[in-house]
N, C-alpha and C positions, 0 to 999 in steps of 0.2 A: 530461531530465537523467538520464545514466547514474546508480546508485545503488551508493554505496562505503560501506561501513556504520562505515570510519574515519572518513570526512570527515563522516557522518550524526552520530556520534555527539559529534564535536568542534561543530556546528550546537546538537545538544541541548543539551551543555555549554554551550554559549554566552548562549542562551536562557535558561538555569535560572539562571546569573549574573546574564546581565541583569536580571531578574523579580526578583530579589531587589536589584538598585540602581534599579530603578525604584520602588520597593517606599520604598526610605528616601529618594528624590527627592520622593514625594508626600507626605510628612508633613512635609515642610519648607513646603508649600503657604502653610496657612493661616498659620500662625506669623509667615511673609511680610509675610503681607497685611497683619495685624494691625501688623506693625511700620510697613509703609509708610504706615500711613495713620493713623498716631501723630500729625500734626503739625495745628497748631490751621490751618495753611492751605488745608488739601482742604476741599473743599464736599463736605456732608452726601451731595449725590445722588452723588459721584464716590465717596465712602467705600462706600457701599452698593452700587452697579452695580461696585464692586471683590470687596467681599464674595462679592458673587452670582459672579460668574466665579471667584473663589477655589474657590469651593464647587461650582461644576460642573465647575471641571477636577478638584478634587480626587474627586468622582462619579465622572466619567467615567474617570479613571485607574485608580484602584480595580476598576470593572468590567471592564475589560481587565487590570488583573492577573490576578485573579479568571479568564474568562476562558484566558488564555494560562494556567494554572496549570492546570486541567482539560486542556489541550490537550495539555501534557507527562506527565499522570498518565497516556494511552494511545500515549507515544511509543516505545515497547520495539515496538510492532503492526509496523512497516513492515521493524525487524530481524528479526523474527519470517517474515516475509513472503517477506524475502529469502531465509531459508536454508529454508524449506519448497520457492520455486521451486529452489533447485539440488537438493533431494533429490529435488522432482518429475524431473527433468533424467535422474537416474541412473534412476528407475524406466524411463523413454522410453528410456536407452539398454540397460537389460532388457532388455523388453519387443521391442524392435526388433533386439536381436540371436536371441531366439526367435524371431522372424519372418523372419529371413536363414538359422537352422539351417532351418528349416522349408519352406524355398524347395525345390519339386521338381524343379529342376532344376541344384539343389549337393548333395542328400543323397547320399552315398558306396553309400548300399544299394540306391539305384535303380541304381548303373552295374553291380552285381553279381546283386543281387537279380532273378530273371526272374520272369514268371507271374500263376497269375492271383491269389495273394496280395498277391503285389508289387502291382497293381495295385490292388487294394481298398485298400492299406496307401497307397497314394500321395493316392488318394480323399480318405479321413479325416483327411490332416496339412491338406491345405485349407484347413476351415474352422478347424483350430489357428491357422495362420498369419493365416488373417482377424483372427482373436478377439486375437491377440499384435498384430495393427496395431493394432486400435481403442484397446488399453490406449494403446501407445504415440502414437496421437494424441490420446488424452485427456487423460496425462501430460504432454506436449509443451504442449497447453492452458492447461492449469494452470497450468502455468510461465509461461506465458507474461501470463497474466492476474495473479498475483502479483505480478512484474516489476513491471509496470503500478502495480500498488498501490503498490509499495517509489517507485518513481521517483518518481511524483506527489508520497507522498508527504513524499521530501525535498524534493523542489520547494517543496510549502508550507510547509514548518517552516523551508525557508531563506527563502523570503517573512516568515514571523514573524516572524524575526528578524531582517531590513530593518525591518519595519514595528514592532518593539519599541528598538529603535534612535532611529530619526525621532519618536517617542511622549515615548521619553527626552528627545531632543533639544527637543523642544518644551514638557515639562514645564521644563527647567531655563529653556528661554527666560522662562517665565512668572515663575519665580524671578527671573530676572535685571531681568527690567520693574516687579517689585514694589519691588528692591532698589537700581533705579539712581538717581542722585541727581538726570536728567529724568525723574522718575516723571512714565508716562503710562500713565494707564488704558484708552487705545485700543490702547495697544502691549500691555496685556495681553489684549484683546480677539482681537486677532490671533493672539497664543500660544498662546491657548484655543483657537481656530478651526482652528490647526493638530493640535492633539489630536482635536477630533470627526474631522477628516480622516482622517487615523488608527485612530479606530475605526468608522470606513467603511472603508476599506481592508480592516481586520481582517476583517470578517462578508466581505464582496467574497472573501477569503482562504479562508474558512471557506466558503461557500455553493461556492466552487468546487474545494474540494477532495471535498465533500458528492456536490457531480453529477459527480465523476468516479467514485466509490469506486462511485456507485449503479449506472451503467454498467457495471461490474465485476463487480457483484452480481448483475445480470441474466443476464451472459455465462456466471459462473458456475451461475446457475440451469440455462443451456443444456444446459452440461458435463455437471449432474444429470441431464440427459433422455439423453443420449447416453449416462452411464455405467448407466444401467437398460432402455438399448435392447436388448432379447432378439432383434436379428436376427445378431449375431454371437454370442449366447450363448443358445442352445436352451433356452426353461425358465428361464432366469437363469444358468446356470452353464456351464462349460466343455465345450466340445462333446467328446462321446465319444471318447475316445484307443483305442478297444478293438475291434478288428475281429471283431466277436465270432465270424463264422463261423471265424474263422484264427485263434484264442487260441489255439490250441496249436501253430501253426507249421503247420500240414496243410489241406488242401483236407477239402470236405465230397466226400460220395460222387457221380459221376458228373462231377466238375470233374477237368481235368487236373493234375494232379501238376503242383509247381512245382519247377525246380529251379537252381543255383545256377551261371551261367554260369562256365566253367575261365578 
């Protein structure tokens, strides 16, 4: 799923509404219960095996608000993510245009420039231009593994928000079986069963967006090795720009004179 950080952000909206009407759905629970099973003609065990389903959807909902409410306190991460891969983007398109000036066979000074300066000075941009690739496939990387991150995960916050929806929808069912006048206690057993579902989905939701990020985590550790790999960078740092025998435009003694084709 491509990643729009309008359409992320209206997902989050969604979510943080919903979680607060799920939120006053489950306090109507017990209240429910209590009233449906007001009447002197329930049997003791159906009053009680009510109770008990009252109370573990009313559990079970709560800890998925709970839950989904942690899950929104680090939802700002994947907008974050977004706009770090398009800054990485500009670096790559730095990076990769030093690497086109750098090409010895566009620089303007080599179609003028003759000798045997010229040649030492053509030598040395080499390994510039390597050094300007690696940045820009590191950056190009990054980008690319952020991406990864942003998509995912809107993926899953728009899964959350199916699966806080159908959570809803099943808490009120439970309502609705408490309060209908065929009150049946199997029909709430049902409605209950559709909530645990639900918070299997949830973790299902959770554990997989878990093993994608850790995959990420990895690729980025790679990135790490790559950006402290010294074979494009001498010593760690940028390969010598300085021809040092020709710092001052001149040949050492016994080299021929270099001179500048008419």
């Amino acid at each position: 799923m491509a990643f729009s950080e309008a359409q992320y952000l209206v997902v989050i909206d969604k979510i943080d509404s919903g979680v607060r009407n799920f939120g006053g759905t489950i306090v109507e629970i017990r209240p429910m219960a209590e009233a449906a099973l007001g009447h002197w003609y329930i049997p003791v065990f159906v009053r009680d095996a009510v109770r008990l389903l009252a109370d573990r959807t009313t559990e079970l909902a709560m800890t998925i608000q709970e839950k989904i409410s942690e899950l929104l306190a680090s939802a700002i991460a994947p907008v974050m993510f977004f706009r770090y891969a398009y800054e990485w983007e500009d670096v790559r398109g730095l990076a990769s245009g030093v690497t086109g000036e750098l090409n010895p066979t566009v620089l303007r000074a080599s179609q003028h420039w003759k000798g045997t300066a010229a040649e030492a000075y053509e030598k040395i941009i080499t390994p510039q231009g390597a050094a300007a690739a690696r940045i820009s496939t590191i950056a190009d990387k990054t980008s690319w593994s952020l991406r990864v991150c942003a998509e995912v995960s809107l993926a899953f916050y728009v899964a959350v928000g199916s699966i806080l929806l159908k959570l809803t929808i099943a808490a009120l069912a439970v309502i609705v079986a408490l309060g209908s006048i065929a009150f049946s206690w199997a029909g709430v057993a049902l409605a209950v069963e559709e909530v645990e579902v639900g918070t299997g989905l949830l973790n299902l939701a959770v554990a997989t967006l878990v093993g994608t990020l850790g995959t990420q985590a990895q690729e980025m550790a790679t990135l790490h090795g790559e950006a402290i790999d010294n074979s494009t960078f001498p010593g760690g740092t940028w390969p010598d720009p300085l021809v040092h025998s020709y710092s001052d435009g001149s040949v050492r003694d016994g080299d021929a004179a270099w001179s500048v084709a008419r």
